[in-house]
C-alpha positions as CSV (number, residue, x, y, z in Angstrom):
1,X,35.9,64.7,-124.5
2,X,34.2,65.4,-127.8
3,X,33.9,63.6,-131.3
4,X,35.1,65.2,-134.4
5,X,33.4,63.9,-137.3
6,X,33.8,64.9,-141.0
7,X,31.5,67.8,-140.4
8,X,32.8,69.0,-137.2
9,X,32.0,68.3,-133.5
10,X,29.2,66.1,-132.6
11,X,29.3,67.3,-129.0
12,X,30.1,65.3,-125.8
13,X,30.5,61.4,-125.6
14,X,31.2,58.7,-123.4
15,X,34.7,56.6,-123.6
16,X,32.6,54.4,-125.2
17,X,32.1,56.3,-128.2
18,X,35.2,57.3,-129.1
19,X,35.8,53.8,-130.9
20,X,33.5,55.0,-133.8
21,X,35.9,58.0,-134.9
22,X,37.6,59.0,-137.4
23,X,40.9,58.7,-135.6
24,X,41.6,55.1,-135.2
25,X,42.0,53.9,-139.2
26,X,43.0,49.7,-138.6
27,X,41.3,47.2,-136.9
28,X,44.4,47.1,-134.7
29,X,44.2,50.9,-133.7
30,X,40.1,50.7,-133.3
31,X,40.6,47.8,-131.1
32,X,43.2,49.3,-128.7
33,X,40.9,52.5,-128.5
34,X,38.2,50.5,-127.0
35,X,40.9,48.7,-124.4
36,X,42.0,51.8,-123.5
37,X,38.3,53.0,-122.7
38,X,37.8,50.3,-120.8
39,X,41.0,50.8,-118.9
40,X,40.8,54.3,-118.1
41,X,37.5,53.6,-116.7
42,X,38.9,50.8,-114.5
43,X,41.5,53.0,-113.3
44,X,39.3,56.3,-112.5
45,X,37.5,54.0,-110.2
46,X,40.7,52.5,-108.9
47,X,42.1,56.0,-108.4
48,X,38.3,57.3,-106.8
49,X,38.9,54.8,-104.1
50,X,41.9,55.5,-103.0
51,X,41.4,59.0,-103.0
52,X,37.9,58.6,-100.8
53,X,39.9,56.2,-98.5
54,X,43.1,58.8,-97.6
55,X,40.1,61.4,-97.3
56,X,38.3,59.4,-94.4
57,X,41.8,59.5,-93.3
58,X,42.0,62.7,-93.3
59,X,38.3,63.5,-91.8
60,X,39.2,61.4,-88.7
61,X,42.4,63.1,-88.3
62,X,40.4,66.9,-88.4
63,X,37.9,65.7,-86.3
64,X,40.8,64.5,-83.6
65,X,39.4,61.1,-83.6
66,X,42.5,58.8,-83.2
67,X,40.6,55.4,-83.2
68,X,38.8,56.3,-86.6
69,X,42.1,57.7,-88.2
70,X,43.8,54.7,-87.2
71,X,41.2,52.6,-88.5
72,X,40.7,54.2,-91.7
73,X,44.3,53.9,-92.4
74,X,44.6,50.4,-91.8
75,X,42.0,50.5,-94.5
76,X,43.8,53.2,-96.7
77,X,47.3,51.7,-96.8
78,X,46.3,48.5,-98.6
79,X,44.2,50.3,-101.3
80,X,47.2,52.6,-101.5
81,X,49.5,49.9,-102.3
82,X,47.4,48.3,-104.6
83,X,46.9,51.1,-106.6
84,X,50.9,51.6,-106.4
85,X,51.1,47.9,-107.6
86,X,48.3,48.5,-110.2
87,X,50.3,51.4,-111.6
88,X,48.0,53.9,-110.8
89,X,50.7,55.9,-109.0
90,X,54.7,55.5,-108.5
91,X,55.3,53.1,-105.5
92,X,57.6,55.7,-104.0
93,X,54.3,57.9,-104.7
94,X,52.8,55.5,-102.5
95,X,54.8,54.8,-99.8
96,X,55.3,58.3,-99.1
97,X,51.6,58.8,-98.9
98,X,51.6,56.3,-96.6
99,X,54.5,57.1,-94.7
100,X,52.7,60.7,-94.1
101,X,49.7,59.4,-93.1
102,X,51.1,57.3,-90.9
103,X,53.3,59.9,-89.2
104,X,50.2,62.2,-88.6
105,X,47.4,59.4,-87.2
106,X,50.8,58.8,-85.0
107,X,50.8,62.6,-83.8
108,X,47.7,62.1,-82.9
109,X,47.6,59.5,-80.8
């Protein structure tokens, strides 16, 4: 992401710089550029987690270690869900995810 000022680009930023561009031109428009900073940080993280959790899922399962892929995804499906409830993805999104993680760590056993 980069900042374009009068003069051109001022190279890259954080989210937390965006709030002093040109862009937003109300208070009301600068204000909901910072929430949505704050946001999209909140839900990288949310989405990071997730992600890592079907992953140890997904280890356990390559490895052919039942009692590990079982027990990662009685951690995975809640964070799944959560980020289903969080919006983060669809909840059919989710429960598919779920539904095919469960199918395989089944296989397995």
């Amino acid at each position: 992401m980069q900042l374009m000022t009068r003069t051109g680009l001022a190279g890259p930023i954080s989210c937390r710089q965006i709030e002093t561009s040109d862009m937003a031109n109300t208070p009301n428009a600068k204000k909901a550029v910072r929430k949505i900073a704050r946001r999209t940080d909140v839900n990288k993280s949310r989405r990071s987690r997730m992600r890592t959790t079907i992953r140890n899922v997904e280890l356990a399962l390559a490895e052919g270690n039942k009692d590990a892929a079982a027990t990662a995804l009685r951690v995975a499906e809640p964070e799944i869900m959560r980020a289903a409830q969080k919006g983060i993805l669809h909840k059919n999104a989710a429960a598919r995810k779920v539904s095919r993680l469960s199918a395989r760590v089944k296989a397995a056993s």
